[in-house]
DOSE-495973 format. One record per residue: x, y, z of N, C-alpha, C, O, CB in turn; residue in three letters. Coordinates in pm, whole numbers, plus 50000, padded with zeros to 5 digits. Glycine has a CB too. Example, Ala and Ser with C-alpha at 12.3 -4.5 7.8 and 13.67 -1.06 7.14 Angstrom:
<atoms>
513194943150780512304955050780513204967050780514244966850846511314955350905ALA512854977550708513674989450714512905000350787513415011450804514084994050572SER
</atoms>
This chain:
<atoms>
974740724506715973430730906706973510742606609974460750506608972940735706847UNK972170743406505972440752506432972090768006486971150770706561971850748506319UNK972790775006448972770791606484972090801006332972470802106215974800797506521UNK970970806206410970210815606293970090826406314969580829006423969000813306255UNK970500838406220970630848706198969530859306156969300858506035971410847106135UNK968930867206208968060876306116968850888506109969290897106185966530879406170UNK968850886006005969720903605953969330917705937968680920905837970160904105820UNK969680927106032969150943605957968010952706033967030946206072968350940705793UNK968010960506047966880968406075965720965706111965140963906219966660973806001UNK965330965705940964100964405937963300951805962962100951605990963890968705838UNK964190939805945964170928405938963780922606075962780916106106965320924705886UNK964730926406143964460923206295963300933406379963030929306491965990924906374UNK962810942206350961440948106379960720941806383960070941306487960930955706320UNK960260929506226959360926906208959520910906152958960901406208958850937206142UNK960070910106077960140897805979961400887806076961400876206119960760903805784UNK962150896306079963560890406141963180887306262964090880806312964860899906150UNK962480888406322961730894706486961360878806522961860870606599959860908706477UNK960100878506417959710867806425960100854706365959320845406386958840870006409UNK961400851806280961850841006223962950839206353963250827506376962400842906056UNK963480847806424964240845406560963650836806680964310830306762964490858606618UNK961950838406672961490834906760961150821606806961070816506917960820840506755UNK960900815906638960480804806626961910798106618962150786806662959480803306514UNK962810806306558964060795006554964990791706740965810783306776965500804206413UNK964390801806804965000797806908963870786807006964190776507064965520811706979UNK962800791607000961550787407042961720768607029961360762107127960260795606933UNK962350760006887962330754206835963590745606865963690734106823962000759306744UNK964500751406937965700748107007966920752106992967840749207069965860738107003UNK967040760806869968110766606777968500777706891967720784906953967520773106607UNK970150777006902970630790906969970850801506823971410800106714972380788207074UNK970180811206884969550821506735970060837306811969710845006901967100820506697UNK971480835206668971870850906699971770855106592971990850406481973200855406756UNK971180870606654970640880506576971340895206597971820901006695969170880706608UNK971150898706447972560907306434971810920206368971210919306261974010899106318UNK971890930706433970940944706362971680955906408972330955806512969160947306420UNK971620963306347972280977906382972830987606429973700995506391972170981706387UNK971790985006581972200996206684971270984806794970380977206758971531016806650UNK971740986506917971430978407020969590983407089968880977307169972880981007137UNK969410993307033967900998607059967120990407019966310984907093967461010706998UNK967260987806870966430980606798966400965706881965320960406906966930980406641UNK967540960306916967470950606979966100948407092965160940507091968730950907032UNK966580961507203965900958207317963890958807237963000953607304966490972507466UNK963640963707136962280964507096962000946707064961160938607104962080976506949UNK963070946206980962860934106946962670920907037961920911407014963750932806875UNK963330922307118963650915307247962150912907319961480903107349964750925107347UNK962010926907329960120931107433959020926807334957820925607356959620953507472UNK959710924707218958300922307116958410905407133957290900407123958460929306910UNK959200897907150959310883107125959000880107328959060869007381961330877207029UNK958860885807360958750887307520957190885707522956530876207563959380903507595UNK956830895507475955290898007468954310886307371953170883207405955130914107396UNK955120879607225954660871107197954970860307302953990855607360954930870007080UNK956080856007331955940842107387954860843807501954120833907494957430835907445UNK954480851807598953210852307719952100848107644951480838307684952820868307794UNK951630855707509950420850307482950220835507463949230828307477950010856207379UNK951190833707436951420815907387951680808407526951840796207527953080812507267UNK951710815307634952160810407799950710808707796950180797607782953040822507941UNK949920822207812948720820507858947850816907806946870813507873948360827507894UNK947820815907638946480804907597947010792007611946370783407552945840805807431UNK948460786307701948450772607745949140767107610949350755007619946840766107787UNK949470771807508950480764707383951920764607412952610759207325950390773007237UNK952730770907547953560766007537954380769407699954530781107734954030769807404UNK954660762907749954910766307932955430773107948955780779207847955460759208028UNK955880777408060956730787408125957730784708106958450792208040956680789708244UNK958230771208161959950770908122960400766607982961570764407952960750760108217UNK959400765807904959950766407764960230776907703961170776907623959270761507685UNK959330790807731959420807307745961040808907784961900813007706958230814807888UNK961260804907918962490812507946963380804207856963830810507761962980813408111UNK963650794807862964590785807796964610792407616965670797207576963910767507818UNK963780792007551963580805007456964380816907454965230819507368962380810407478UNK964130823307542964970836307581966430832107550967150835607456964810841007753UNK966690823907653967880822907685968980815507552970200816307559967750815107821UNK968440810507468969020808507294969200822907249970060825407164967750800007170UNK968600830507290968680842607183969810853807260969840857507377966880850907155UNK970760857607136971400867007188972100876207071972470873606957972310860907284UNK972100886407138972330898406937973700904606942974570904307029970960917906906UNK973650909206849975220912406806975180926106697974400928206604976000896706715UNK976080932706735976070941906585977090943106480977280952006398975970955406610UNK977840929306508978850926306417978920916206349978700904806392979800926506461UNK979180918606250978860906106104979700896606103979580886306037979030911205943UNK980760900106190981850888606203981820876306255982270865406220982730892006262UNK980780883106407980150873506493979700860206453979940850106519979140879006541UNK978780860206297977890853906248979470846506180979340846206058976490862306159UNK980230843306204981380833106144980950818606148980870811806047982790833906229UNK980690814406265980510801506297979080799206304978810791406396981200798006415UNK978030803406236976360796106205976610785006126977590780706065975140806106112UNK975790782606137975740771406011974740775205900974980772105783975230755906067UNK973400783305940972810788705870972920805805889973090813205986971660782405883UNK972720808105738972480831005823971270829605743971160820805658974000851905749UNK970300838605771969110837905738968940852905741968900860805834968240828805822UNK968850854405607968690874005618967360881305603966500876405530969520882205487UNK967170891005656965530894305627965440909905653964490914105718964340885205744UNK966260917505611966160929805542965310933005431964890924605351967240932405505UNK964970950505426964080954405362964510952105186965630952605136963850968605418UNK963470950005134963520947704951964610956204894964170964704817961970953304860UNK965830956304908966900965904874967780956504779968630950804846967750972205013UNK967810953904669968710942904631970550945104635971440936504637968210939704478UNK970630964404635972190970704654972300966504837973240959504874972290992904609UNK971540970204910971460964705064971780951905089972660950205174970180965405122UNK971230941005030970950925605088972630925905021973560925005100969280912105005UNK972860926904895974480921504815975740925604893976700917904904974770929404649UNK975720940204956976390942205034976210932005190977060934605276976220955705031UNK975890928605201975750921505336975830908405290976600902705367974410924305424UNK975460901305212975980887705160977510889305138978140882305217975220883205017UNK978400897605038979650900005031980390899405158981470893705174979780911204973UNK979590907005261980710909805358980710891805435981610883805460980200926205489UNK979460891405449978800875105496979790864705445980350856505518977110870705417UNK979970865605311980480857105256981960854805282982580844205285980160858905144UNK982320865705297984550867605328984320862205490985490861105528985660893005326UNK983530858705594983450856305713982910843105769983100838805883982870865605751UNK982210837305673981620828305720982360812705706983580813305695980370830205661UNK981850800905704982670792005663982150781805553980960782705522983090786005774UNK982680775305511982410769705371981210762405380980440760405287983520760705314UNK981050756805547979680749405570978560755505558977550750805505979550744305687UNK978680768105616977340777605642976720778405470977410779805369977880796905721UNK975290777205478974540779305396973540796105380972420791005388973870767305421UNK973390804405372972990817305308971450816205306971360807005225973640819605156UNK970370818705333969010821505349968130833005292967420836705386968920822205465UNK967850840105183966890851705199965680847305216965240836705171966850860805092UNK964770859605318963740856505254962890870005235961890875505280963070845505325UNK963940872105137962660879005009961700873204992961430861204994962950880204865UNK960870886104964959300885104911959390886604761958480881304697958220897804974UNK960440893304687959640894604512961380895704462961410896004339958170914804458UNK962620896204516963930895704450964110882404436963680873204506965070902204522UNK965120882104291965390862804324966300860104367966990868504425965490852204220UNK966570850704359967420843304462968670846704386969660851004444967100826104492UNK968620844704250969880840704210970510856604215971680858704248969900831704053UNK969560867504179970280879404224971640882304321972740887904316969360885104280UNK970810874804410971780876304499972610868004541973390874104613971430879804580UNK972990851804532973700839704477974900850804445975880852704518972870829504332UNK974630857204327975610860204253976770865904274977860864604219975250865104189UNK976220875604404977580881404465978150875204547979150880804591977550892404524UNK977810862004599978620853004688979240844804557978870844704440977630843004816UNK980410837404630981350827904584980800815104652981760808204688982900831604622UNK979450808504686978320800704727977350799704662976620792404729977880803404823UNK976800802504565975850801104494975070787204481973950786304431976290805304390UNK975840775704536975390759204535974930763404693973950756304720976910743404505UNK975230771604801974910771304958974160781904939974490790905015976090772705079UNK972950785604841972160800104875970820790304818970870782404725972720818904767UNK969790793204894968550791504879967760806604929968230816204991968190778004961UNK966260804104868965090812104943964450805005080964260792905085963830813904834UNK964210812505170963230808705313962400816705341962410823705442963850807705443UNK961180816605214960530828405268959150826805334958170821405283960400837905161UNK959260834105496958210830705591957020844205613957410855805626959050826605739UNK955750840905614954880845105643954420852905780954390847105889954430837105612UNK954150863705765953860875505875952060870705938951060868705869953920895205771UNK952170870106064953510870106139953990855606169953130846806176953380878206276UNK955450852306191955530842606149955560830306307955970818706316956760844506042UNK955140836706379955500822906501953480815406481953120804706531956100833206761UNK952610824006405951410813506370951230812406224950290805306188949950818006432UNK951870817506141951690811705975952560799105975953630797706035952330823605838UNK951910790105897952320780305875953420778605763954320770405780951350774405864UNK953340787005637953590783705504955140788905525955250800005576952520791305378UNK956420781305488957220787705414957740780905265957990769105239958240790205504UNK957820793505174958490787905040959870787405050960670795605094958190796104916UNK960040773104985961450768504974961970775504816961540770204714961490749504980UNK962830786704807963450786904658964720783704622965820788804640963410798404606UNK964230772104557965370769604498965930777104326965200775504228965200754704500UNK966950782904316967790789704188968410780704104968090768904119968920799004230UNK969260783404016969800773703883971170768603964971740758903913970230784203703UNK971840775504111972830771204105972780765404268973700760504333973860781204048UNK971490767504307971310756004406971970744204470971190736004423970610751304371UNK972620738404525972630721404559971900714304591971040718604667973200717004633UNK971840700104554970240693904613970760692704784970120694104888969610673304524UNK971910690104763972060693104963971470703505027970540702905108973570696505023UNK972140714504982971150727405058969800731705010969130739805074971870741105051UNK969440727004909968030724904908967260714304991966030714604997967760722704784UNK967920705605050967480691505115967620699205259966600698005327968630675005082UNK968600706405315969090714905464967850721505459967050720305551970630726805470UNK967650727905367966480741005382965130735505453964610735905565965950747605210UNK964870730205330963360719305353963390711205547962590711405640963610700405188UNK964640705805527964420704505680964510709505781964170705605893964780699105718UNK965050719805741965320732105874963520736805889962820737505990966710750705806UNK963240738805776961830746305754960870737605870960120742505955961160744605566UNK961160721905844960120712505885960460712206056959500709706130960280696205796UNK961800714706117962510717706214961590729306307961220728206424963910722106154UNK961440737106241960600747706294959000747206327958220755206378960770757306206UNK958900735106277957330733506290956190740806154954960740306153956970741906447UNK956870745506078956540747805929956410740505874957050730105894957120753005859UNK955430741705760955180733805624955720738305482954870744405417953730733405605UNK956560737305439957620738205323957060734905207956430724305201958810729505338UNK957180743805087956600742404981957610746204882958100757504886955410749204979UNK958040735604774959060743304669958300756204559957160755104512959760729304557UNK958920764204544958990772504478959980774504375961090773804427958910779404543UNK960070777104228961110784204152961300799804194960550807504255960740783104000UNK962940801804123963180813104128962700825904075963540834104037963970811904111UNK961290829004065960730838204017960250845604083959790840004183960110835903953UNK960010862204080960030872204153958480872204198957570875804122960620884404080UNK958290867804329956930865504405956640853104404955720849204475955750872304355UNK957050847804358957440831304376955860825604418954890831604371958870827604528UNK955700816904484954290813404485952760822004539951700821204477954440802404557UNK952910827904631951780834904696952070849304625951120854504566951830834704879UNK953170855204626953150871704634952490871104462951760880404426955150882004668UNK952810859804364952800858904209951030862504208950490870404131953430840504132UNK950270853704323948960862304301948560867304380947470872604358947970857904266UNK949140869004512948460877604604948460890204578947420896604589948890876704720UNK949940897604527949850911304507948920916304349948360927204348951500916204509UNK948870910804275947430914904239946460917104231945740921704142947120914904219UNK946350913504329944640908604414945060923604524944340933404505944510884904540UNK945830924404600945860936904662945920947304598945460956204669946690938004734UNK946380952804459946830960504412945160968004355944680979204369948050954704322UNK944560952804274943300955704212941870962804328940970970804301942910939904142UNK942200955704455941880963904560941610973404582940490977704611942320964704613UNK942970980904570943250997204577942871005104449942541016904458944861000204603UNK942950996904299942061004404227940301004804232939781012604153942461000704108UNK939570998304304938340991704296938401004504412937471012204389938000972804317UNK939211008804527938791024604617938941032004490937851036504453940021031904767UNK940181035404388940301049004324938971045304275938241048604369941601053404210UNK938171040004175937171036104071935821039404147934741041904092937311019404020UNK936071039104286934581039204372934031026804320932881028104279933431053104342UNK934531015304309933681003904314932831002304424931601002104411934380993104306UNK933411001304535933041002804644933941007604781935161008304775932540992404650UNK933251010604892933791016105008934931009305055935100998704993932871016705106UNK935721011405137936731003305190936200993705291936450981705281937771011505247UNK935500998305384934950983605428934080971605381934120959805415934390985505514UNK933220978805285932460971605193933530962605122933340950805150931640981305095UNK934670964605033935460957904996936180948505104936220936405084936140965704931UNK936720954005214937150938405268936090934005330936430922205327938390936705372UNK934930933705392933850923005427932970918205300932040910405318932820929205541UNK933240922605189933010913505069933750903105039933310892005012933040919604964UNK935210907005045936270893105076936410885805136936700875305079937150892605095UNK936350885405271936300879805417934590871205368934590859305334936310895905581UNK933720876705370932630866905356932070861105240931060854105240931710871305406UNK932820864505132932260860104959933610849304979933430837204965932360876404781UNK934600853505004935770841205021936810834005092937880827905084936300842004965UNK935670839505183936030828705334937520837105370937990828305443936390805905288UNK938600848105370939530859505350939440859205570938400862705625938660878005215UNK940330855905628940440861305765940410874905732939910881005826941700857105852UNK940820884605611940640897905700940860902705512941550897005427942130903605873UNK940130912905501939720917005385941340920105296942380914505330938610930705412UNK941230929805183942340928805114943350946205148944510949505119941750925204938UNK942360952605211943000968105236943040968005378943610977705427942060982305178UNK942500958005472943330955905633944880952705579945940958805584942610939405750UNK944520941805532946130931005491947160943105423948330942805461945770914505326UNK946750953405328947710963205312948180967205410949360969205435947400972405255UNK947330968505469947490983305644948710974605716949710979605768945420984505818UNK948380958905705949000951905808950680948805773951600948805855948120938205828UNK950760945905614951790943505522952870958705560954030960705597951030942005343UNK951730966505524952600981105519952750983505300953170976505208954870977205636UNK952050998505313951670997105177953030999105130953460993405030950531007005118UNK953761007705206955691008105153955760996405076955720994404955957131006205297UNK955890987105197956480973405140955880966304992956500959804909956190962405260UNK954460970404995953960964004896953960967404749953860961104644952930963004929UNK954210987304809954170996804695956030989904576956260990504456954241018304796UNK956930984204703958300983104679958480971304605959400968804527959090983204798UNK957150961504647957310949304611956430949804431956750943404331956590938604751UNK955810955204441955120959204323956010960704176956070955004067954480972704362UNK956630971904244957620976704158958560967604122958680965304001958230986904208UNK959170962804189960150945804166959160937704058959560933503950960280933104355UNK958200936704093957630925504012957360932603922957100925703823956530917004056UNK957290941703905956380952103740957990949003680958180939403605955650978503760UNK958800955603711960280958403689960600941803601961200940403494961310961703873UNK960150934003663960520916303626959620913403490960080908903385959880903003778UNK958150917003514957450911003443956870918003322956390912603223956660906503517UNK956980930503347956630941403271954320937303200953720938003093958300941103111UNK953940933303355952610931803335952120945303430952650951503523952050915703383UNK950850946603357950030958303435949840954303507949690962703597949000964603408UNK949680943903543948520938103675949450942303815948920947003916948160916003671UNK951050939303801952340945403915952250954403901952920960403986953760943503917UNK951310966803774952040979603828951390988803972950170989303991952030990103692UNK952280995004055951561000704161950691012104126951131022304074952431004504258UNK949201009704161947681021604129948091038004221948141040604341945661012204234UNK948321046004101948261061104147947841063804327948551069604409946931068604039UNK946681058404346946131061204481948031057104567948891065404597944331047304529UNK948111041804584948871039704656950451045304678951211045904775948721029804642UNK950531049204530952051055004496951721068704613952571070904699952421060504281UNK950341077804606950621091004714950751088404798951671094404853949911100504745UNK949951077104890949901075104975951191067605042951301067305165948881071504970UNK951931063104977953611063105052954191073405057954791076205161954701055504992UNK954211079504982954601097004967954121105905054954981113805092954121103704842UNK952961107605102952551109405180952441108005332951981115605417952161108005137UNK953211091205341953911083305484952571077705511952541074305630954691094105635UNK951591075705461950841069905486950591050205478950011043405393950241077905425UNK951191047005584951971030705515951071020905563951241009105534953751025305580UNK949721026405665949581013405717949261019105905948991029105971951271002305674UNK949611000405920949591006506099951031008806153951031012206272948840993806224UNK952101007906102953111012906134953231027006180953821031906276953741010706048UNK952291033606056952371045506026951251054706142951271066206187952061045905863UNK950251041906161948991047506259948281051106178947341056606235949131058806362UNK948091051406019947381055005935947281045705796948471043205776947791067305922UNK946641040105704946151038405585945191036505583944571040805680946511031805522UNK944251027805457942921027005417942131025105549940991020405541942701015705312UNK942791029105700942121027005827942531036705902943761035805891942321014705892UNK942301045405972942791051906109943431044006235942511038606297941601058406166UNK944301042206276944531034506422944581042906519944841038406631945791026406440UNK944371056106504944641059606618943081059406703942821062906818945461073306604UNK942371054906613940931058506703940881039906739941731032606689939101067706577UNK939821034706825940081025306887937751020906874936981028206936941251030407064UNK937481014606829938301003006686938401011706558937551019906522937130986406626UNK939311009406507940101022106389938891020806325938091011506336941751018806273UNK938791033306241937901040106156938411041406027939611040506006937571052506203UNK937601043305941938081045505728938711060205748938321069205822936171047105563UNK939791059705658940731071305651940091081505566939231076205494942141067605594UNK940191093405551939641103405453940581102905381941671106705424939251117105489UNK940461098605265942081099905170941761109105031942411109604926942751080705102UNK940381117205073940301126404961939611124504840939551133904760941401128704926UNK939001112404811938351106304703937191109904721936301106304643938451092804687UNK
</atoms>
C-alpha cells in the first residue's frame, strides 16, 4: 500500500492538510511529516472536522470516517518517510526550502519512491535538479480546498519517466480526481491565467473601477465565478499570491505577473486574507464587511 507524505508547516495547515485527507480517506496509509507536533494536533482537528461534514451531509459513513483516521499518522522525522512509495511535498513557494528537503528526501528514501511537488508557479525541473531522481520527480498540483476540487495538474519536466508520469496520473485518478497534463511552466495551467485575472482585480480597486463588492458580484454573475475575484484572494491568502506573482513575473518578465502596489502594502502590512482576519474583507465582523484600506 502506498504511503503519502505532506511535507512542512505550512503545507500541512492547509494544502498538505487536505492532500492527507483524501489520500487516506481513499485507502492510502498517509504519513505526514511537519515540524513540531502542535501543528499536527490542528491538523488532525481540521481533517476531523472535515470528515463530519461529509458524515453528515451522508457522502461518506461513519466507519469510513474512523477507518480514515486510523491511516493517518505524523512524524517529525524525514527519515521516517524511507519506505513510501510516494512523498508528496506541499510546503510554502520557497524554492531554497522545498531543495533542501528533497536533498535530505533523496539520501533516505528508496530507489522506488517517486518525489511529488505541488507547487503552484516553481517548476518542476527546479527542483528535479537537486535530486539524483529526476526520471522519479513529477508535479501534483491540487486545488484548495482539496477533499471537494476536482482538478489536479499532472507536470510532467524534460527528465520525467513515462512510468512515473503513468504512477502520477493514476495515483491522481486513485483519489477520486480528474488529472490533467500540464508542461513544466511556472503556473502551469490554471495559475498561467488565473493569477492575472486576480492581480488585474486588485488594480481595477487601486483605479476605482469599481467597489470591492461590486467587482466580485460582477464576476460571480457576468461569469457564472462561485465567488468573485478579491473573496478568492482573501481565501488563497494575498501572501501566497503576492509570492506566486513574483515567481511568475521573475519567469516571464510580463506585466500582467507583476504584483499591483495596493497588494505589495497590504502583505507588508499582514494584511493576507482570512488567515489574517483581514483583506479586501473584514472577518472579524460576521457576515464580514469591505475593509477600509485607505483609497
Amino acid at each position: 500500500m502506498t504511503r503519502v507524505r505532506a511535507l512542512g508547516g505550512l503545507g500541512c495547515r492547509l494544502m498538505g492538510t487536505g492532500i492527507a485527507q483524501v489520500a487516506a480517506t481513499a485507502g492510502y496509509q498517509t504519513l505526514v511529516r511537519d515540524v513540531a507536533p502542535e501543528i499536527w494536533t490542528r491538523a488532525r482537528a481540521s481533517i476531523e472536522k472535515s470528515l463530519a461534514k461529509f458524515v453528515e451531509k451522508g457522502n461518506l459513513a461513519a466507519s469510513d470516517r474512523d477507518a480514515t483516521l486510523k491511516r493517518l499518522s505524523f512524524t517529525t522525522a524525514t527519515r521516517d518517510l524511507k519506505d513510501c512509495d510516494i512523498v508528496l511535498e506541499a510546503v510554502t513557494e520557497d524554492l531554497d526550502l522545498k531543495n533542501a528537503l528533497w536533498k535530505e528526501l533523496d539520501g533516505v528514501c528508496g530507489p522506488a519512491t517517486f518525489f511529488a511537488s505541488n507547487t503552484s508557479s516553481l517548476t518542476i525541473a527546479a527542483m528535479a535538479a537537486a535530486t539524483r531522481r529526476g526520471d522519479r520527480f513529477v508535479g501534483l498540483h491540487f486545488f484548495n480546498p482539496v477533499p471537494l476540487m476536482q482538478l489536479v495538474e499532472v507536470v510532467r519536466t524534460v527528465t520525467t519517466s513515462d512510468e512515473t508520469y503513468a504512477r502520477a496520473f493514476a495515483f491522481a485518478k486513485s483519489l477520486g480526481k480528474e488529472p490533467v497534463a500540464a508542461k513544466d511552466a511556472s503556473g502551469f495551467l490554471v495559475n498561467l491565467l488565473l493569477v492575472p485575472y486576480l492581480l488585474d482585480a486588485v488594480r481595477a480597486v487601486e483605479r476605482h473601477v469599481g467597489s470591492v463588492p461590486d467587482i466580485d458580484r460582477a464576476m460571480q454573475l457576468g461569469c457564472g465565478h462561485p465567488m468573485g475575484p478579491l473573496t478568492l484572494l482573501d481565501f488563497v491568502g494575498l501572501d501566497t499570491t503576492h509570492k506566486i506573482a513574483e515567481i511568475m513575473f521573475h519567469e516571464y518578465r510580463e506585466a500582467r505577473y507583476a504584483p499591483p502596489p495596493l497588494l505589495k502594502r497590504m502583505v507588508l502590512a499582514g494584511i493576507t486574507g482570512r488567515k489574517s482576519g483581514k483583506g479586501f474583507y473584514d472577518y472579524s465582523a460576521d457576515p464580514p464587511t469591505v475593509s477600509d484600506l485607505g483609497l
